[in-house]
C-alpha positions as CSV (number, residue, x, y, z in Angstrom):
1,X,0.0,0.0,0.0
2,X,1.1,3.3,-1.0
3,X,1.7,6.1,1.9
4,X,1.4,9.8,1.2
5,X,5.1,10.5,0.9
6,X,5.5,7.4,-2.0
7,X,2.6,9.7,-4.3
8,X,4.2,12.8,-3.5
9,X,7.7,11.5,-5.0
10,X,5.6,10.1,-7.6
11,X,3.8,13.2,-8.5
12,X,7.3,14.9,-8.7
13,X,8.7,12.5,-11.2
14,X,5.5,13.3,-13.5
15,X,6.1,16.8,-13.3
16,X,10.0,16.4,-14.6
17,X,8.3,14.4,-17.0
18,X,5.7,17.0,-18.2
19,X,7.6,19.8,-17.6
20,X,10.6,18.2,-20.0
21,X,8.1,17.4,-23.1
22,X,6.5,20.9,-22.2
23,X,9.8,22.3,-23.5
24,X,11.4,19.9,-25.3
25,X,14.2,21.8,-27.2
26,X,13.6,25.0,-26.3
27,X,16.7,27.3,-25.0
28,X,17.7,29.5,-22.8
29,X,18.3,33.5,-23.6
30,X,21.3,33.6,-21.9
31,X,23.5,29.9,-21.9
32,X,23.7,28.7,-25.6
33,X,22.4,25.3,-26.0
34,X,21.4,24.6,-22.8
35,X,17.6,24.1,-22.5
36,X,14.8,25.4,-20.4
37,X,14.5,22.4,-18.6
38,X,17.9,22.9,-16.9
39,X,16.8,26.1,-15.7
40,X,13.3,24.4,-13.8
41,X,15.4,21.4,-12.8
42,X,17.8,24.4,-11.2
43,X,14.9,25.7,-9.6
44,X,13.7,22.2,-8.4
45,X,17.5,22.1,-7.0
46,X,17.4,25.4,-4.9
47,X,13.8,24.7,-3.2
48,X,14.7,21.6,-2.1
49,X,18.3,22.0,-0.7
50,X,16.4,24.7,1.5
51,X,14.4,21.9,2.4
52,X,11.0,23.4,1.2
53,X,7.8,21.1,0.5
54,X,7.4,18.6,-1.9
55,X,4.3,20.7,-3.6
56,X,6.4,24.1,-3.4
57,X,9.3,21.7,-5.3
58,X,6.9,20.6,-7.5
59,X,5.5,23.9,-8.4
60,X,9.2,25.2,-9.2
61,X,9.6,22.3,-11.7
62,X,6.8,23.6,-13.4
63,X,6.6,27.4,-13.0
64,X,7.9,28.8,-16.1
65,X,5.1,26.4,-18.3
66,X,1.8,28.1,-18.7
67,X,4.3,31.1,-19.2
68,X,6.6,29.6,-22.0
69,X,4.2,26.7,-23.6
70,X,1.0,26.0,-24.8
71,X,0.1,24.8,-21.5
72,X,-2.0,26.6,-19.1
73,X,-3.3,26.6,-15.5
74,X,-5.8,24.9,-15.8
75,X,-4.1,21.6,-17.3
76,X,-1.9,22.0,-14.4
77,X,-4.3,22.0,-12.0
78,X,-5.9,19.5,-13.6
79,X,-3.0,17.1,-13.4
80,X,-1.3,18.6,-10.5
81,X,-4.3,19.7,-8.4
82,X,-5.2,23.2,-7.4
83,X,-2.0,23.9,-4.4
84,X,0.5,23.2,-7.2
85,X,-1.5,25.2,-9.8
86,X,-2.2,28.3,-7.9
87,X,1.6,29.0,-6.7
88,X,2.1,28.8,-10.9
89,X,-0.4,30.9,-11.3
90,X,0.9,33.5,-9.3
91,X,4.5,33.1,-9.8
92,X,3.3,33.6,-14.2
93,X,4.1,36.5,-16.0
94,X,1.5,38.1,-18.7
95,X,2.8,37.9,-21.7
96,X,0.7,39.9,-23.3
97,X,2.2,42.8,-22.1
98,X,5.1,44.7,-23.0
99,X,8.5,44.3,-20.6
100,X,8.0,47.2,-18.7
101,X,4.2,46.8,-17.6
102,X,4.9,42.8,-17.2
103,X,7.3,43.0,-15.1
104,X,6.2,45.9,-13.0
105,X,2.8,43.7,-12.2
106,X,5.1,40.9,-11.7
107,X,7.1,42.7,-9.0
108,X,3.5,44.0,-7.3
109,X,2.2,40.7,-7.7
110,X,4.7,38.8,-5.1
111,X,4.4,41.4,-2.5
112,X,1.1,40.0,-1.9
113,X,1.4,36.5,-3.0
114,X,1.9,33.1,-0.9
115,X,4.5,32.1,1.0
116,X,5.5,28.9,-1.2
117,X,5.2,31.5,-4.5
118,X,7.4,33.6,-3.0
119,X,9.9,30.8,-2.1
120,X,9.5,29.6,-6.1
121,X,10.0,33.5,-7.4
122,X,13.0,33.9,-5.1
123,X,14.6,30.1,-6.5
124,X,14.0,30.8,-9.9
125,X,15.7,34.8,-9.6
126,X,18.5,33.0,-7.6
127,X,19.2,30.6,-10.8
128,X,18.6,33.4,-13.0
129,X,21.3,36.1,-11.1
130,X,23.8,33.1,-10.6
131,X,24.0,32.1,-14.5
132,X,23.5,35.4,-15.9
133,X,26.9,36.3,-14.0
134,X,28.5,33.1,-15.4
135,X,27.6,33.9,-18.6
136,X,29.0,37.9,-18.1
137,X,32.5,36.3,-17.0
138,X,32.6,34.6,-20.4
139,X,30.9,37.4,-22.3
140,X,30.6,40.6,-20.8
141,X,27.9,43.3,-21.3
142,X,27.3,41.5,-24.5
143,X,25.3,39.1,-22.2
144,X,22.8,42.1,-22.0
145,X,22.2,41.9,-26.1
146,X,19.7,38.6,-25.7
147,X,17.5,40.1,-23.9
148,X,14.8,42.8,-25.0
149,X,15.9,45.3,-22.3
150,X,19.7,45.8,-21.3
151,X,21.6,46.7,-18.3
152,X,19.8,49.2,-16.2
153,X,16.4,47.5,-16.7
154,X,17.7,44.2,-15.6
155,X,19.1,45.6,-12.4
156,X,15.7,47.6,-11.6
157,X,14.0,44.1,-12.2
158,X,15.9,41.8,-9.6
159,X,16.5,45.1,-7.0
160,X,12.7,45.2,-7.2
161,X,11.8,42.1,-7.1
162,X,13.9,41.0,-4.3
163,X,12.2,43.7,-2.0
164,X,8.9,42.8,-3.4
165,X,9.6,38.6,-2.5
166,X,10.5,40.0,1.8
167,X,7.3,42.4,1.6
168,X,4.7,41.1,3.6
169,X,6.2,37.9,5.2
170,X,7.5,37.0,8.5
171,X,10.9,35.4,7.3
172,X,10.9,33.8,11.0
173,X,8.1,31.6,10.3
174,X,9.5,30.9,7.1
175,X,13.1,30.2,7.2
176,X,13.8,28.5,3.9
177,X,12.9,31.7,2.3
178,X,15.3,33.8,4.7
179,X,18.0,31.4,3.7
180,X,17.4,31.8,0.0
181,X,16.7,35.4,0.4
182,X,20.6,35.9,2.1
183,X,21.4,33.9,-1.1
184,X,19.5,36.3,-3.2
185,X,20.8,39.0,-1.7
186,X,24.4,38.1,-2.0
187,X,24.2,37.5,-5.9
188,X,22.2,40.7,-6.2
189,X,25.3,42.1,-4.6
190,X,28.2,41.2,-6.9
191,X,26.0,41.4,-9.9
192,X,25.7,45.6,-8.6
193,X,29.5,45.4,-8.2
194,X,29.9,44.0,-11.5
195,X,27.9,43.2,-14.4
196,X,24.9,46.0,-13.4
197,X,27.3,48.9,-12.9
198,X,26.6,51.4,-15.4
199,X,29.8,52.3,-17.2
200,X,31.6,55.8,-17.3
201,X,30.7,56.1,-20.7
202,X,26.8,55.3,-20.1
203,X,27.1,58.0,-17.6
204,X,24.9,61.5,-17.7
């Protein structure tokens, strides 16, 4: 007889498996050739290290797919139930929207959003900060060119949204996100000292 923690596991296996032909060989912006799937399995990495849930794991495996696929919230919820679907939900960007009005609801969105969204948001900005600055070390600020906005937007984005992710949370109650939030913080950091420093010659 199965026990609770044998379907969770299970239910996390499906979602690698969903979430990888959701993608299939779709890339990311910023690491040539590797795929999207490496970035979610990242996220997967970071949640559970800080030893969040299984459904808060589960959701960062699959938070980028109604975003980035066909797929929607509804057949997540469908498959994955309605916990699972809703921190998707609120961790999903309109794309419909140009850069600047997307990502400015995005940032006002996790102020007020869950605890386990917040925890997903703050995983997934960790993965983001950590490889953009690998790829800056081999590229430089021509990193900046494959994505729609450059420098100074990028470094109003992940300042923002790393206030917006402690807003509204007691980070006592909720240590893995105070862990990953030092973590956060600390790439934030070097990527201010480095790759988001505007250059003399971008100067007023």
């Amino acid at each position: 007889m199965k026990n609770w923690m044998d379907e969770r596991f299970e239910q996390s296996d499906e979602a690698f498996h969903f979430m990888f032909s959701a993608f299939g060989f779709t890339h990311r912006k910023t690491e040539t050739g590797i795929p999207m799937s490496y970035h979610s399995a990242a996220v997967y990495k970071v949640l559970k290290d800080y030893g969040c849930d299984e459904t808060t794991c589960i959701a960062g495996i699959l938070h980028d797919v109604a975003e980035d696929t066909p797929y929607t919230i509804k057949d997540l919820r469908k498959r994955f139930g309605d916990k699972v679907a809703d921190i998707v939900d609120e961790v999903s960007e309109n794309k419909d929207l140009e850069w600047e009005p997307r990502k400015e609801n995005a940032v006002q969105t996790i102020k007020k959003a869950s605890n386990e969204a917040k925890m997903v948001e703050c995983a997934d900005k960790i993965n983001n900060l950590e490889t953009l600055y690998s790829s800056y070390e081999i590229e430089g600020d021509n990193v900046f060119s494959h994505f729609k906005r450059g420098r100074d937007k990028q470094a109003w984005y992940y300042t923002e949204m790393f206030k917006s992710i402690g807003e509204n949370v007691d980070l006592k109650k909720c240590l893995p996100l105070a862990s990953m939030l030092d973590r956060y913080q600390k790439a934030l950091e070097l990527a201010q000292k480095t790759m988001f420093q505007q250059k003399d010659n971008e100067r007023d």
